[in-house]
VMD Tcl script that draws the C-alpha trace (Angstrom):
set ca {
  {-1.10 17.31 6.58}
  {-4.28 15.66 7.80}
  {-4.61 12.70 9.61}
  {-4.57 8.99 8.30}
  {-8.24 8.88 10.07}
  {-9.40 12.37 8.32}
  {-8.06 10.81 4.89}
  {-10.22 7.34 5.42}
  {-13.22 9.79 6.55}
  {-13.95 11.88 3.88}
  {-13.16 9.41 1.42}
  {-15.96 7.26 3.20}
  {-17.76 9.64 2.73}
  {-17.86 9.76 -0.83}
  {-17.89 6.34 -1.15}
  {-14.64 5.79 -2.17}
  {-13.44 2.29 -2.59}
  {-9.61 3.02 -2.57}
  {-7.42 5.82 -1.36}
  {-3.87 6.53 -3.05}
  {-1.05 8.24 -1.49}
  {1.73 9.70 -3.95}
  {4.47 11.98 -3.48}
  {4.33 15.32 -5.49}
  {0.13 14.68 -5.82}
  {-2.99 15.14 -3.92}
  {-4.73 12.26 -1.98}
  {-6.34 10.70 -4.98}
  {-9.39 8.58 -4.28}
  {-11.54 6.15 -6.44}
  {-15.29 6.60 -7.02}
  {-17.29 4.65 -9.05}
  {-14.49 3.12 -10.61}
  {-12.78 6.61 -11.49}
  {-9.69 8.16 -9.76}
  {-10.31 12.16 -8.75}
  {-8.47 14.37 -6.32}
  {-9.69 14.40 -2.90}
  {-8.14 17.63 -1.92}
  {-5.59 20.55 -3.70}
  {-2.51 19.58 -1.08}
  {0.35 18.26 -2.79}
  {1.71 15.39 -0.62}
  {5.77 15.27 0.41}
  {8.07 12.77 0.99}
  {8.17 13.86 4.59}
  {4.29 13.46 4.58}
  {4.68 10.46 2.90}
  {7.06 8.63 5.44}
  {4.61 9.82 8.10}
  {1.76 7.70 6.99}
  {3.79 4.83 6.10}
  {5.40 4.42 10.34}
  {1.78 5.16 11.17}
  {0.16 2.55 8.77}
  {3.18 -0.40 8.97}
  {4.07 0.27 12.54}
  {6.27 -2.41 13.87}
  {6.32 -3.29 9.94}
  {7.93 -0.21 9.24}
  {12.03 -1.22 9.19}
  {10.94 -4.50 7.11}
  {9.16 -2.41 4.24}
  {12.76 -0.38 4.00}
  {14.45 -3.22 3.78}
  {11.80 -5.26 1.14}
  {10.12 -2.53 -0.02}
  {6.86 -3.54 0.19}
  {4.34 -3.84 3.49}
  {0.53 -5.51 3.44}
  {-2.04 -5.07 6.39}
  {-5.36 -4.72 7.54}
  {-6.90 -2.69 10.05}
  {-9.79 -0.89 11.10}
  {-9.23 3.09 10.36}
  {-12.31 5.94 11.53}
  {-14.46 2.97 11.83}
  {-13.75 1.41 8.54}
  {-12.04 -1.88 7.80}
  {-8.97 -0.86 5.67}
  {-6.83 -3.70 3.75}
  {-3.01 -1.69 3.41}
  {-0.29 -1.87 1.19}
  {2.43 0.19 1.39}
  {5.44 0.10 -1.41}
  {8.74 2.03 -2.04}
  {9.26 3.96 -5.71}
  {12.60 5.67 -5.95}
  {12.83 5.02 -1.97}
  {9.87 6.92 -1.15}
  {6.99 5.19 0.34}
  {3.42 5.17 -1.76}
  {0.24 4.03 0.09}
  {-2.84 2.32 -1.32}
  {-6.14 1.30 0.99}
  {-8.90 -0.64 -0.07}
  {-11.73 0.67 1.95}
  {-13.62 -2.53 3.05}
  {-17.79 -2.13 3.28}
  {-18.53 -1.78 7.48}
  {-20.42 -5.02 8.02}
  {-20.69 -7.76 5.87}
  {-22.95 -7.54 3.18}
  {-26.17 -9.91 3.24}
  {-25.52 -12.17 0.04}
  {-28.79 -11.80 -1.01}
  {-28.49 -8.21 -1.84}
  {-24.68 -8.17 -3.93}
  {-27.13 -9.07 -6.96}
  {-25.61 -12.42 -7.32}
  {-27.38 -15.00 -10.00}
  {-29.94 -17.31 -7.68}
  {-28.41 -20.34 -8.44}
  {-25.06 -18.86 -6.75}
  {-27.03 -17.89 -3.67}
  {-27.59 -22.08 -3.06}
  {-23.51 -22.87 -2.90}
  {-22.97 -21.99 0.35}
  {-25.26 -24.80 1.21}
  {-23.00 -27.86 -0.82}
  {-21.38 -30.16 1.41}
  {-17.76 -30.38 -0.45}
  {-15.95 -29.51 -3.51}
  {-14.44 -26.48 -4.73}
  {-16.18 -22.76 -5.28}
  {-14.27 -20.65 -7.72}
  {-14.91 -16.66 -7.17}
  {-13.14 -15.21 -9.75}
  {-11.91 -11.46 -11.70}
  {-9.89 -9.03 -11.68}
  {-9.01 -6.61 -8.80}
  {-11.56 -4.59 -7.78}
  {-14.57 -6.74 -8.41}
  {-15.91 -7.68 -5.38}
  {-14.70 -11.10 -4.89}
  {-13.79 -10.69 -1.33}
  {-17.00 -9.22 -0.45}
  {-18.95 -12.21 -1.78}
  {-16.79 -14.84 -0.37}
  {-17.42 -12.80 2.67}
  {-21.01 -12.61 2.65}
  {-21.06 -16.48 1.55}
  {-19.24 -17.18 4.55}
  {-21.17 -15.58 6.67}
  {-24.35 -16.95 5.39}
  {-22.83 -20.54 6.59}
  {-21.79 -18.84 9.94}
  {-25.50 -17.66 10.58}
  {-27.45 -21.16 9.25}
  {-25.08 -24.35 9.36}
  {-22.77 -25.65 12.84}
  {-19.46 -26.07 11.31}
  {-16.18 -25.33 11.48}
  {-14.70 -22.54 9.09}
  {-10.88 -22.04 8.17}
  {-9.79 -19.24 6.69}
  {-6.54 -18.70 5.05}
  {-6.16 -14.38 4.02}
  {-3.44 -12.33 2.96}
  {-4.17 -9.59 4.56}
  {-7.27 -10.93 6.87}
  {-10.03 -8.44 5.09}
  {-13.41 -8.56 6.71}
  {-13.81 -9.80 10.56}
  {-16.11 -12.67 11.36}
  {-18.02 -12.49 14.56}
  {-18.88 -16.52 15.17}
  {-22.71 -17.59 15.58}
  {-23.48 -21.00 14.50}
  {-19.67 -21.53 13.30}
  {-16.58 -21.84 15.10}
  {-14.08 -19.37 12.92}
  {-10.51 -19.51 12.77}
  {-8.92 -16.48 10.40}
  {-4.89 -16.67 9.41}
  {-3.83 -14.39 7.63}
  {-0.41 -15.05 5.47}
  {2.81 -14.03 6.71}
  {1.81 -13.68 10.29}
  {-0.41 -16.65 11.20}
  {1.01 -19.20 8.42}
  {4.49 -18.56 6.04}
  {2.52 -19.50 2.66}
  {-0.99 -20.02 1.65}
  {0.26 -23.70 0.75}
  {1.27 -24.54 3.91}
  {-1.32 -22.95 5.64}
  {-3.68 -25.25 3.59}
  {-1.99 -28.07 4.04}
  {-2.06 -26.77 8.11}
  {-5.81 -26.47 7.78}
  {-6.74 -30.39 6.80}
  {-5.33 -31.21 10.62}
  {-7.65 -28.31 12.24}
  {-11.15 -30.47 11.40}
  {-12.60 -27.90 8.97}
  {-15.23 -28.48 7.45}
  {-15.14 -25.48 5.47}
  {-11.96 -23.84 3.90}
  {-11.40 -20.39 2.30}
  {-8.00 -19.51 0.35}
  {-7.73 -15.72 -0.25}
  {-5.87 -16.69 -3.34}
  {-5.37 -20.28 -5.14}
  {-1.77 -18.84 -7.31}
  {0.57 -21.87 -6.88}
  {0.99 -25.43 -8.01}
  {0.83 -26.57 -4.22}
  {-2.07 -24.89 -3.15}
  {-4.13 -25.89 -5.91}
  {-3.04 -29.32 -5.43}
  {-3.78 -29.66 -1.94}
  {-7.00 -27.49 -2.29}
  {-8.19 -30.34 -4.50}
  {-7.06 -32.70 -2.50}
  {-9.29 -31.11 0.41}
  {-11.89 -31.09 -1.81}
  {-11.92 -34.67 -2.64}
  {-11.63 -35.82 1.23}
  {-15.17 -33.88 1.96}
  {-14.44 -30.72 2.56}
  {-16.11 -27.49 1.08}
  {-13.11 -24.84 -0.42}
  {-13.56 -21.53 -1.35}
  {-11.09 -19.84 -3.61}
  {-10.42 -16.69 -5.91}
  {-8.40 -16.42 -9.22}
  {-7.74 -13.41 -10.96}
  {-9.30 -14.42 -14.01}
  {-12.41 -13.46 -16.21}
  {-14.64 -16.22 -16.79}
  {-14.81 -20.21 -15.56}
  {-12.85 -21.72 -18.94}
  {-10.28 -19.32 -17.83}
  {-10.24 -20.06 -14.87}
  {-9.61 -24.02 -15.25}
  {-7.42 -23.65 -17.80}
  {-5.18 -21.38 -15.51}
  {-5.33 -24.00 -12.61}
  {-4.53 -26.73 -14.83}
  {-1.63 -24.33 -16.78}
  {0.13 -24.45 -13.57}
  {1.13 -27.88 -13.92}
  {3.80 -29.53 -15.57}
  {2.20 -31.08 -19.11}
  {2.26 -34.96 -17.86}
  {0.65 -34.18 -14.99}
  {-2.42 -32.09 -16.50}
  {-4.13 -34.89 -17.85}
  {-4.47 -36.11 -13.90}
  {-5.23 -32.22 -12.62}
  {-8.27 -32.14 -15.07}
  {-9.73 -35.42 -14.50}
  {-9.36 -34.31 -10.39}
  {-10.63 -30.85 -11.31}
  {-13.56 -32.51 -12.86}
  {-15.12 -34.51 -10.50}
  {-14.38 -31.39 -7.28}
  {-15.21 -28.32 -9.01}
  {-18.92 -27.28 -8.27}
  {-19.01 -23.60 -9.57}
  {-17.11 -20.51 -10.93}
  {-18.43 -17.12 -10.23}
  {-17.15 -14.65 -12.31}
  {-17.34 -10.57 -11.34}
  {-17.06 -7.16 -12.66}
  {-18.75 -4.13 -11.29}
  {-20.12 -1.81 -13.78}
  {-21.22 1.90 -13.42}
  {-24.72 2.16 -12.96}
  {-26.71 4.97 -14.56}
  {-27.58 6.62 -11.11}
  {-24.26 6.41 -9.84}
  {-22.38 3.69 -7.87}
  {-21.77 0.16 -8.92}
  {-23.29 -2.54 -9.80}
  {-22.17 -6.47 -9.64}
  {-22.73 -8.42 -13.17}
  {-21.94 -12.13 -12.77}
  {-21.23 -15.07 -14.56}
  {-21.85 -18.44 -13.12}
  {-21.30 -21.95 -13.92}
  {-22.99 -24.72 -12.18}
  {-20.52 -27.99 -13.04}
  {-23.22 -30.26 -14.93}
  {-22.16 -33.67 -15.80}
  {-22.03 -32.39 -19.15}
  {-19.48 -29.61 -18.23}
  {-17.65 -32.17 -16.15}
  {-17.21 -34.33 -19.04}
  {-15.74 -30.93 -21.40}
  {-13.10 -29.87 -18.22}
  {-11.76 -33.92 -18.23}
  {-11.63 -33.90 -21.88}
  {-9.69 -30.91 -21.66}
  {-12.17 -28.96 -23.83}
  {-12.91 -25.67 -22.16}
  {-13.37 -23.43 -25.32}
  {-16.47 -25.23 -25.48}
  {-17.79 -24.63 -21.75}
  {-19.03 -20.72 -22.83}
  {-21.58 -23.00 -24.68}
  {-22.69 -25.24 -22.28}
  {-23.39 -22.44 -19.67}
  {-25.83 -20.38 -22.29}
  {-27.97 -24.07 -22.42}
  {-27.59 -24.24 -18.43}
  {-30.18 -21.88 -17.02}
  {-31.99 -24.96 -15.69}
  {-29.66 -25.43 -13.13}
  {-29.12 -21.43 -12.86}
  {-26.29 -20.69 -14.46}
  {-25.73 -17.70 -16.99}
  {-23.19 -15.95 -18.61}
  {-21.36 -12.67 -18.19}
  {-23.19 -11.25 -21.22}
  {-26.76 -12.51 -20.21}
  {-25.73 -10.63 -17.02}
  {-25.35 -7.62 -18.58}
  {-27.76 -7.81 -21.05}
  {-30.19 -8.23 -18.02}
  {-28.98 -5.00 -16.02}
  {-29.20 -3.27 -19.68}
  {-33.34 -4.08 -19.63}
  {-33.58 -3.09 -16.31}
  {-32.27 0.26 -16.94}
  {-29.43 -0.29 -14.48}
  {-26.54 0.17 -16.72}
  {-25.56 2.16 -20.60}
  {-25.52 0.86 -23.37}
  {-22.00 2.08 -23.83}
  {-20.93 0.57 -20.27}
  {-23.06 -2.99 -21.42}
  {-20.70 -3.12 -24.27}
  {-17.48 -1.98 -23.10}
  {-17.79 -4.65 -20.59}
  {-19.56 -7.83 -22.54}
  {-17.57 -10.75 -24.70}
  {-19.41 -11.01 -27.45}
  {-19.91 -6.98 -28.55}
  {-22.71 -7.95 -31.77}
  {-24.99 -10.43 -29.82}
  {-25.40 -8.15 -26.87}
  {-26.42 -5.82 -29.62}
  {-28.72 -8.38 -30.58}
  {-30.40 -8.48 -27.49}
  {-31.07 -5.09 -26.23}
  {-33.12 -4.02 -28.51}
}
mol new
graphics top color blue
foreach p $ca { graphics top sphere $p radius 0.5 }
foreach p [lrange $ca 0 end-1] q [lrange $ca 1 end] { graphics top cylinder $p $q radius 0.2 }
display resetview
């Protein structure tokens, strides 16, 4: 059986983004989106409980008892987020191999107009998709932008803590959830007595976080947040959704007047190999403000198409763009656009 470290090295090496650990298969690994073996050896359940002590250490005797452990930590000189789960009382093992330093944000590929948030003074940034898309990494890089150009004073709120900040202009403080803080929600609510002036919340999934995250928001702060959704109207509606229905009227008229922008992520398969980031963003304009109070969000897709002006674009003008620059398939543009016949339209 090879080491935990000789695992998380040669799948570095091939530029894995995840590693899986199964009993009764082979190391699997993920590249470029796709799962292949890294080596012939079958795993056992012997091998299996090895590199769960190793990886949960002092969390070992909890994951037998709740079946499930999460971590972070760095492994042969990669950051590694961990989660280690029971199935039929034997452990499995999943890493997320984190990139070694954090990425400049102006090389992800983000739109331009995203690349001026991290200079807004308060309200709420939305990075949002599904797992796997890179929404760590940006909030990461956006973060660190602020920490290398403004003086201020950065909370952030993780579960598990992901990348590492190393403080220059910006005094940091990272918690990560269930061993700094019990909840995200009451680490938030923590976080408006620290004198932040900018918040991050690994993940906005409850009725009390998004309430108090708005409520941040509205006092002056800037807050950063993810949602595992696909585009911005998804994205409100899902915030709002978590409210009972009298109080939604309130939530959207709240939401409207905080929310600055959504980013929304996928990474496609370029042609070369590797992936590529294709965003969607929407800039709130007064005229999008007015469609999130009015509780109209099947119209927003609409009003981001007309808002290149103020930089935003939509997930299928992304795509259609990395299409004419020969970046992605045709096949891959369309298996990963809305609206399959206009992005027809438009490459050729």
């Amino acid at each position: 059986m090879k080491s935990i470290e000789q695992v998380v090295a040669e799948a570095k090496s091939l530029r894995s983004s995840d590693i899986h650990l199964i009993n009764n298969l082979p190391v699997k690994v993920r590249v470029d989106g796709q799962l292949e073996n890294l080596s012939t050896e079958v795993l056992n359940e012997e091998d299996l409980f090895a590199y769960a002590k190793d990886l949960c250490g002092d969390g070992f005797d909890n994951l037998m008892k709740i079946g499930e452990f999460d971590g972070s930590r760095t492994i042969s000189e990669a950051r590694c987020r961990i989660h280690v789960f029971l199935g039929q009382g034997v452990p499995s093992i999943s890493l997320r191999i984190l990139s070694d330093k954090i990425p400049d944000m102006m090389n992800l590929g983000l739109p331009e107009g995203a690349l001026r948030l991290p200079d807004l003074k308060n309200g709420i940034v939305l990075v949002t998709g599904e797992t796997g898309s890179g929404k760590s990494t940006t909030l990461a890089a956006m973060l660190d932008y602020i920490n290398h150009n403004r003086k201020a004073h950065i909370v952030t709120l993780e579960d598990p803590i992901e990348y590492l900040y190393t403080p220059d202009q910006c005094a940091i403080n990272q918690r990560e959830v269930g061993k700094d803080t019990k909840t995200f929600a009451s680490g938030l609510r923590a976080s408006l007595r620290e004198d932040p002036d900018i918040i991050l919340i690994g993940e906005m999934r409850d009725k009390e976080t998004i309430e108090t995250a708005i409520t941040a928001a509205e006092t002056g702060h800037l807050v950063f947040g993810t949602l595992h959704t696909k585009s911005a109207a998804e994205s409100i509606d899902r915030m709002v959704q978590v409210f009972p229905a009298d109080e939604q009227t309130q939530i959207r008229l709240q939401l409207s007047m905080v929310l600055q922008a959504v980013i929304s992520q996928q990474l496609l398969k370029k042609k070369v190999g590797g992936r590529i980031l294709a965003a969607e963003l929407m800039v709130v304009t007064p005229s999008i403000r007015n469609l999130i109070r009015d509780g109209k969000t099947p119209q927003i897709q609409s009003a981001i198409v007309t808002s290149a002006a103020v930089g935003g674009q939509t997930m299928d003008q992304a795509i259609i763009g990395l299409f004419k620059k020969n970046a992605i398939s045709k096949q891959v543009a369309l298996d990963a656009c809305d609206d399959e016949e206009q992005v027809l339209r438009n490459i050729y």
